[in-house]
C-alpha positions, 0 to 999 in steps of 0.5 A: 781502139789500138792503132789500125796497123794492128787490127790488119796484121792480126786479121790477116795473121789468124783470118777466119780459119783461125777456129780450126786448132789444126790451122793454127800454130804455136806462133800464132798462140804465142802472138795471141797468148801476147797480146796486149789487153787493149789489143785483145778487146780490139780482136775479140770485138772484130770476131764478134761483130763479124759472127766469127764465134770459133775464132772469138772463143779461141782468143777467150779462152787464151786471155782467160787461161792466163787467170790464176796463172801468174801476177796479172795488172789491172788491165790483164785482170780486166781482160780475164774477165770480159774473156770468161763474160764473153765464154758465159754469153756464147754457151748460152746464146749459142750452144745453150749450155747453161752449166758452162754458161753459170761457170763462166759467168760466175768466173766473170763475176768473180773477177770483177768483185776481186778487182772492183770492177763495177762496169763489168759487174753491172754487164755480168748480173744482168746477163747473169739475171737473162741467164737464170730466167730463160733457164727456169722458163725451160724446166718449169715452162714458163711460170712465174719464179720469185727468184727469177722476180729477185734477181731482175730486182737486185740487178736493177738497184745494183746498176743504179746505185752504181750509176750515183757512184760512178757518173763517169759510166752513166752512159753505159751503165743506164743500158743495162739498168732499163734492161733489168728494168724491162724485163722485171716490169715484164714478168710483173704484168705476166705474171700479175705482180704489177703491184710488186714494182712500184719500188722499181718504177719510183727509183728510176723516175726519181734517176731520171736515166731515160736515155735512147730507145730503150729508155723510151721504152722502159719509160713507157712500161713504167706508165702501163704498170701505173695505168695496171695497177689502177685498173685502167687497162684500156689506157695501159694497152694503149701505152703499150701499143705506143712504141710499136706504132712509133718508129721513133720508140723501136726501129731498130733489129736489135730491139725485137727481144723488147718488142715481143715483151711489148707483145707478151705485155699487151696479150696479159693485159687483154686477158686481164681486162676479159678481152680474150678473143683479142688476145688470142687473136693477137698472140696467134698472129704473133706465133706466125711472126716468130717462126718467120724469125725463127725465134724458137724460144719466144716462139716456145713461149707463144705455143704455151700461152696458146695453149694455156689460153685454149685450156682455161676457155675449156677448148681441149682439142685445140688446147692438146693440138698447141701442147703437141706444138709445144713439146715438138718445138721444145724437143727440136730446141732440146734437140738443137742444144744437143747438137750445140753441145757437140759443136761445143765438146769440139770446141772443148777439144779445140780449146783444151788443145789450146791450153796444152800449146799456152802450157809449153808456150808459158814453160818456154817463156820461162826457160828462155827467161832463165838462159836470158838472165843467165846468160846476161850474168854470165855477159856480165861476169864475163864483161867483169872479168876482160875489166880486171884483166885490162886493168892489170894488164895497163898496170903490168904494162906500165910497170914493166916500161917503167922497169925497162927504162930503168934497166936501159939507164942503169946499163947506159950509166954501166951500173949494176942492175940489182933491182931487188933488195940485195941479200945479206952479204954471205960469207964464203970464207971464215975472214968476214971483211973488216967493219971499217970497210974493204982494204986497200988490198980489196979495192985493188984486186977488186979492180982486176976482177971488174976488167975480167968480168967486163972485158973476158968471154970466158965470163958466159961459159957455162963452166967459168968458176971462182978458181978460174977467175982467181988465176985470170986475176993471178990470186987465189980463191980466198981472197977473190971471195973475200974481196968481192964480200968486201967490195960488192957485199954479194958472193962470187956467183951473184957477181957472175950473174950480174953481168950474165944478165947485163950481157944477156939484156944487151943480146937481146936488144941486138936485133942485127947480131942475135935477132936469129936467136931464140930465149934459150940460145941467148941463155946458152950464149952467157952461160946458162944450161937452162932456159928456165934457170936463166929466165928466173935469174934475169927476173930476180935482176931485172924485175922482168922476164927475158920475153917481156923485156926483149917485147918491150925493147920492141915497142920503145925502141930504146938501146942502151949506148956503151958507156966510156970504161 
C-alpha cells in the first residue's frame, strides 16, 4: 500500500462524483493518467471495496489506454493488465455484457502471457472459465458442456502447476485453485460425470493446498465425489450436508456462490439416489432463499431444475407453471442486461470522452517534452555562448591593460609608441640614405625636426605638412625626408602620427583639462579631420582603440609623468 497521504489527496481530488466525464477535468485525467502503478491499484481498490463501479471504470480504462501507447515498465504493463481484468469482471457481473467481457479478459490474458505474469494469469483463466460457463447456462439452459467441463479442468492444472513453480504466490494461488476445483466437481455431480474427476481429486490431495473455508470446502467435495462414485450416496449427501451445518466450514457472505453448489450438489445426489420428493423438497425451499437474496441467476437455475424435475415425474401442469417462471425471470434478467447495457453505452460515452482528453493530454506532454528540451539547448547554447564571450572578454581585457601599461611606459620613458611591426622604410626622394647609416648631417637636422615635433602646436593642425616643417627647421623638403628615412626608417606622415597620438594619448588621460571632450574633439585637437581616421591610426600605434585605452586609463588610474627633454 502507497503511504496513506496519497490515498487522501486522491479521494478528496476525485471523491465520488468522479463517474460523471462532465465533473471531471483535464487536471484530474492528468493526475489519474500519472499515477504511479502502485497508486493506481491503491485508488481502484478503494473504488471497488466502496461500490464506486463508475469511478473504478474510469481509472481502468485511463490505466489500460496507456497499453500499446508507448514503452511501458513491467509495473505499467501489470497495471494495463489488472485494469482490462477488472473491465472484463464489471461487464460481466454488472452489465453482463459477455462480448466486452470476453474482450477485455482476453486483453488481460494477453498481457499476462506477453509479461509472464503467472499470478494474473492464474486469476484471468478462472474468471475466464466462470465467464464461459455462466454464458453457455444462458443459451443452452443450463446442460452440461464438455467445453465448459475442459476449461474448469485446464484452470485447475494450470494453477497447480503454477503453485509448484512459484511457492512465493502459493498463498494466492491456492484461492483460485479450489475454485476451479469447486466448480469442476460441481458440474461432475450435476451432471453425473463424477467419474471424470478423479484425475482432479488425486492431483489436489496429492498438493495438499487445503487451506481456509474454501479449502474445507473443496476438501469435503472431493470426499462426495469418492463416496459418488461408489455408490454410497446416503455417505455423500452427508458429506455435503457437512459445511452447511458447520460455522466453521461456510460463515461467511462471500461464500453463498459455494454454498448454493452445495445445494445444487445435494439436490443431484438425492435424485440419483431415487429420493426425489426430498429433492424437490429442498430444491423448492432453496428457490424461496434465492429470491429473498435476489440471486436471479441461481434463482434461473432453481426454476429449470424445478421445472425439469416436474416434467421427468410426467406432472405437466406444474412442470409448464415453473417453465413460465422460468422464461418471466430469464426475460427480467435479459431485460436487466439491457438496461445494463444502457447504463454501459454511457459509460462507453463517458470512457470514450475519456480516451479524447488522454489523447490531447499525451500530444501535450509531448509538446511540452519538445519546448523543454529545446529550450534546455537553447539554456545550454546560450549558457555556451556568455562562456566564450567571457572568456575573450577577460582575454581582451588583459591584453588591453597589458598594452595600456606598455603605451604608459613607453610615453614616461618619451620613446616611441610604434607597437606594430614598423613598414619597410619608404623612400620619398630618388636618394635612399647610405648603407652605412644617417649622416652626421642627418642626425643634426634630425634633431631640429624632433624639437619641432616635441615642442611646436603647429604639429596638431590639421594642415601641417613636409614643407611647413621644412621652413620650421630652415631646410627644404628633400632633405626633411631623407633625414627622417635615415634616422627613423619611416616617412614624414608616420613620424606625424607618432606624436598625434602620443599627444592624443596624453589628452585623453588629462581628466581636468580635456575631461569635457569627446573622441572626436580629442581628434580635432591633434589634427585629425575624422574621427574614424583617427581611431585606426591610434590603433595601428597603440594596439588599442581611443575608447578602450582612455576606459582603461579610467580603471588603472595610471598617468604617464613627463620625462626631462
Amino acid at each position: 500500500m502507497i503511504k496513506i497521504k496519497y490515498l487522501i489527496f486522491f479521494v478528496a481530488t476525485f471523491g465520488t462524483s468522479f463517474g460523471s466525464a462532465k465533473s471531471t477535468d483535464n487536471n484530474n485525467y492528468e493526475k489519474i493518467y500519472t499515477l504511479s502503478p502502485k497508486e493506481f491499484r491503491t485508488i481502484l481498490n478503494y473504488y471497488s471495496e466502496n461500490d464506486n463501479t463508475d469511478s473504478a471504470m474510469l481509472c481502468a480504462d485511463i490505466q489500460a489506454s496507456k497499453y500499446g501507447k508507448k514503452e511501458l515498465s513491467n509495473e505499467e504493463s501489470e497495471a494495463c493488465c489488472v485494469s482490462f481484468h477488472y473491465m472484463g469482471i464489471i461487464y460481466l457481473q454488472q452489465y453482463n455484457n459477455y462480448q466486452l467481457a470476453t474482450e477485455n479478459l482476453l486483453k488481460a490474458e494477453q498481457i499476462a502471457k506477453k509479461h509472464n505474469l503467472t499470478q494474473l494469469q492464474v486469476v484471468i483463466l478462472t474468471d475466464m472459465s466462470i465467464l464461459t460457463a455462466t454464458r453457455n447456462d444462458l443459451e443452452t439452459n443450463f446442460t452440461y458442456c464438455k467445453y465448459v467441463f475442459d476449461n474448469f479442468s485446464n484452470a485447475f492444472f494450470f494453477t497447480l502447476h503454477q503453485i509448484k513453480s512459484t511457492p512465493d504466490n502459493k498463498k494466492n494461488n491456492t484461492e483460485y485453485l479450489v475454485i476451479s476445483l469447486t466448480n469442476l466437481l460441481y458440474l461432475a455431480i450435476k451432471f453425473n460425470k463424477a467419474n471424470d474427476v478423479t484425475s482432479e481429486i488425486k492431483a489436489y490431495r496429492d498438493a495438499e493446498q487445503r487451506q481456509g473455508a474454501c479449502g474445507n470446502v473443496a476438501a469435503v467435495m472431493c470426499d462426495a465425489v469418492d463416496f459418488y462414485n461408489a455408490g454410497d450416496y446416503d455417505k455423500a449427501l452427508e458429506t455435503l450436508q457437512t459445511p452447511l451445518t458447520h460455522p466453521k466450514f461456510l460463515n461467511d457472505k462471500d461464500f453463498i456462490q459455494m454454498k448454493y453448489m452445495l445445494i445444487v450438489s445435494q439436490y443431484a445426489v438425492l435424485v440419483k439416489s431415487g429420493k426425489r420428493a426430498r429433492a424437490l423438497r429442498l430444491l423448492l425451499q432453496h428457490e424461496q432463499t434465492l429470491r429473498e437474496k435476489g440471486m436471479n441467476f441461481e434463482l434461473l437455475e432453481a426454476l429449470w431444475l424445478i421445472k425439469q424435475h416436474y416434467q421427468a415425474d410426467g406432472n405437466k401442469a406444474m412442470a409448464d407453471k415453473y417453465a413460465l417462471q422460468y422464461y418471466i425471470t430469464k426475460d427480467e434478467f435479459i431485460n436487466k442486461s439491457h438496461a445494463g447495457k444502457i447504463d454501459q453505452a454511457k459509460l462507453n460515452l463517458e470512457l470514450e470522452q475519456t480516451r479524447e482528453h488522454i489523447s490531447d493530454m499525451r500530444h501535450h506532454y509531448q509538446m511540452q517534452t519538445v519546448m523543454l528540451w529545446s529550450t534546455i539547448i537553447i539554456a545550454l547554447l546560450a549558457l555556451a555562448l556568455l562562456g566564450i564571450l567571457w572568456v575573450n572578454y577577460r582575454r581582451t581585457k588583459r591584453t588591453n591593460r597589458l598594452l595600456y601599461e606598455k603605451n604608459i611606459a613607453l610615453l614616461n620613458e618619451g620613446k616611441e609608441l610604434r607597437l606594430t611591426a614598423k613598414p619597410t622604410p619608404v623612400a620619398e626622394h630618388a636618394n635612399a640614405p647610405d648603407q652605412d647609416g644617417p649622416s652626421q648631417a642627418d642626425r643634426d637636422l634630425m634633431d631640429k625636426i624632433t624639437a619641432v615635433l616635441e615642442s611646436s602646436p603647429e604639429v596638431y593642425g590639421e594642415d601641417f605638412s613636409r614643407q611647413r616643417l621644412a621652413e620650421l627647421v630652415d631646410s627644404n623638403v628633400k632633405y626633411v625626408s631623407r633625414a627622417i628615412n635615415a634616422c627613423k626608417q619611416c616617412n614624414f606622415y608616420m613620424l606625424l602620427n607618432e606624436y598625434r597620438i602620443k599627444e592624443a594619448c596624453r589628452r585623453l588621460m588629462d581628466t581636468e583639462g580635456y575631461g569635457s571632450y569627446s573622441l572626436e574633439g580629442i581628434a580635432n585637437s591633434v589634427g585629425y579631420k575624422s574621427r574614424s581616421n583617427f581611431a585606426a591610426v591610434f590603433k595601428n600605434i597603440v594596439g588599442l582603440t581611443p575608447s578602450a585605452f582612455q576606459k582603461m586609463h579610467r580603471e588603472q588610474g595610471t598617468a604617464p609623468t613627463h620625462p626631462e627633454s
